[in-house]
C-alpha positions as CSV (number, residue, x, y, z in Angstrom):
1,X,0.0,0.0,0.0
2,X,0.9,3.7,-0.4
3,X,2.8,5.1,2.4
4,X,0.9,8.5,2.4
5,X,-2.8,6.7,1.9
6,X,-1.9,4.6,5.0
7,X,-0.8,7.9,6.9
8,X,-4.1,9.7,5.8
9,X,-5.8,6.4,6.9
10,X,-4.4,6.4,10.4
11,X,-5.1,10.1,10.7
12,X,-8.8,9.6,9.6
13,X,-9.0,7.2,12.6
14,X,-8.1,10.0,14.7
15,X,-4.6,7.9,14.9
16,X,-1.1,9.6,14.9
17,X,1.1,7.4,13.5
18,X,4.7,7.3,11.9
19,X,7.0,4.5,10.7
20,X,9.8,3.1,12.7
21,X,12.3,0.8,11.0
22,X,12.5,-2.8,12.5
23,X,16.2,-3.4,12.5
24,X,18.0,0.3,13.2
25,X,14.6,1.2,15.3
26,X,15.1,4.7,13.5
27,X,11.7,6.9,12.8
28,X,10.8,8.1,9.9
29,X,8.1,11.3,9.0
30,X,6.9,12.1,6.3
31,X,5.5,8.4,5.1
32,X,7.9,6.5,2.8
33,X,9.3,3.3,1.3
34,X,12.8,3.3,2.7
35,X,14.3,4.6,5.9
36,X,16.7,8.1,4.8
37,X,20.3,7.2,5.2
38,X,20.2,3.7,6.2
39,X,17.7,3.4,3.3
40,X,16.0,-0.1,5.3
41,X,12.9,-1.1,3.8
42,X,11.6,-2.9,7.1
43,X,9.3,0.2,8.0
44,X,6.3,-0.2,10.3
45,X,4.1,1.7,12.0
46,X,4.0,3.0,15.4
47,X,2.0,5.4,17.2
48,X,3.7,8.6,18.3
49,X,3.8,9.8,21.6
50,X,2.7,13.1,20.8
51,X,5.7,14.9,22.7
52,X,7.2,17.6,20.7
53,X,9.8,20.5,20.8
54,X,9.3,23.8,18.8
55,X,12.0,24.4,16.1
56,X,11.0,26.9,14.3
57,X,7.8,29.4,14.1
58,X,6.6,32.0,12.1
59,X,3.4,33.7,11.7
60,X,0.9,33.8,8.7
61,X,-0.6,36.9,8.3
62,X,-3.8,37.7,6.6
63,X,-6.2,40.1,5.5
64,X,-9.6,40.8,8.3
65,X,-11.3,39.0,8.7
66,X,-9.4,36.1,7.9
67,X,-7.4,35.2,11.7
68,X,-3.5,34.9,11.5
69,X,-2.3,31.7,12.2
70,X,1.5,30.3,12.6
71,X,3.6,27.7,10.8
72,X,5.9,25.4,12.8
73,X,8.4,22.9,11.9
74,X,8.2,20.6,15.5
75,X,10.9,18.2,16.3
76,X,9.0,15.1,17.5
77,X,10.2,13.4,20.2
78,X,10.9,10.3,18.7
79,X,13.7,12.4,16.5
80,X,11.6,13.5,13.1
81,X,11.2,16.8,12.4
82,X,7.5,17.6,11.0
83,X,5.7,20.9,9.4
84,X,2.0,22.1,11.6
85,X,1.1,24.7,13.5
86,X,0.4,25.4,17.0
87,X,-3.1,25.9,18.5
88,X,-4.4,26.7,21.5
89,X,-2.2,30.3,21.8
90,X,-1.8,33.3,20.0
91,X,0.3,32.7,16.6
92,X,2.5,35.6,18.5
93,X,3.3,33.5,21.2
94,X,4.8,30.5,19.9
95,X,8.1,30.5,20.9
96,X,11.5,27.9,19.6
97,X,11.8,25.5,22.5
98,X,8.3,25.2,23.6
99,X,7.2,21.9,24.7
100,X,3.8,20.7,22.4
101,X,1.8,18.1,22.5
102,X,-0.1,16.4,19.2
103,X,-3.5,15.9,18.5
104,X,-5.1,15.0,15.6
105,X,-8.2,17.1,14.4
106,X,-11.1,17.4,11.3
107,X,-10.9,20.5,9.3
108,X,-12.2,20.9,5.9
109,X,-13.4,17.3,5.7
110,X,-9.3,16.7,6.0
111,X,-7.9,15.0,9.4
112,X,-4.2,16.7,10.3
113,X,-2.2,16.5,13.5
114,X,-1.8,20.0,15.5
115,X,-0.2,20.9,18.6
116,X,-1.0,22.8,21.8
117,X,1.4,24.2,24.2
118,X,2.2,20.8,26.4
């Protein structure tokens, strides 16, 4: 099966999962066929625990009334790094560092994984 369509699957199950090779017991996000750097095709999934670290922010700006929102790249816990946002606080107030926590929501008949402050 497609990587991705097993992703969006999980997701739609309101399931956060990512892939973790079997025999170096690396992660691996975004969904694929082959493990980067080792390139081990023994990937299987795993749910994440959710735990995440802040790498990088900025904030989207739009026109009113349209609401500002921010772009993150987090740095899950179980090493990948992953683009989302963080809800739950101003866009303003995301800060590099801050500790987030995943949850996987609905919006526009799409499921995605955000974070809140943890």
């Amino acid at each position: 099966m497609n990587p991705e369509k097993e992703y969006f699957e999980h997701l739609a199950d309101g399931r956060f999962m990512i892939q973790k090779s079997r025999s170096t017991g690396g992660h691996v996000f975004y969904p694929r066929v082959a493990e980067p750097g080792s390139g081990a095709t023994d990937l299987e999934w795993v749910e994440a625990c959710g735990r995440g670290t802040v790498y990088s922010t900025t904030v989207i700006r739009q026109k009113p009334p349209a609401l500002n929102y921010n772009l993150a790249l987090i740095d899950l816990a179980e090493g990948p790094r992953m683009m989302s946002r963080v809800d739950g606080i101003a866009p303003e107030a995301v800060r590099i560092g801050m500790a987030v926590k995943a949850k996987v929501i609905c919006e526009n008949d799409q499921a995605l994984v955000v974070f809140e402050p943890a």
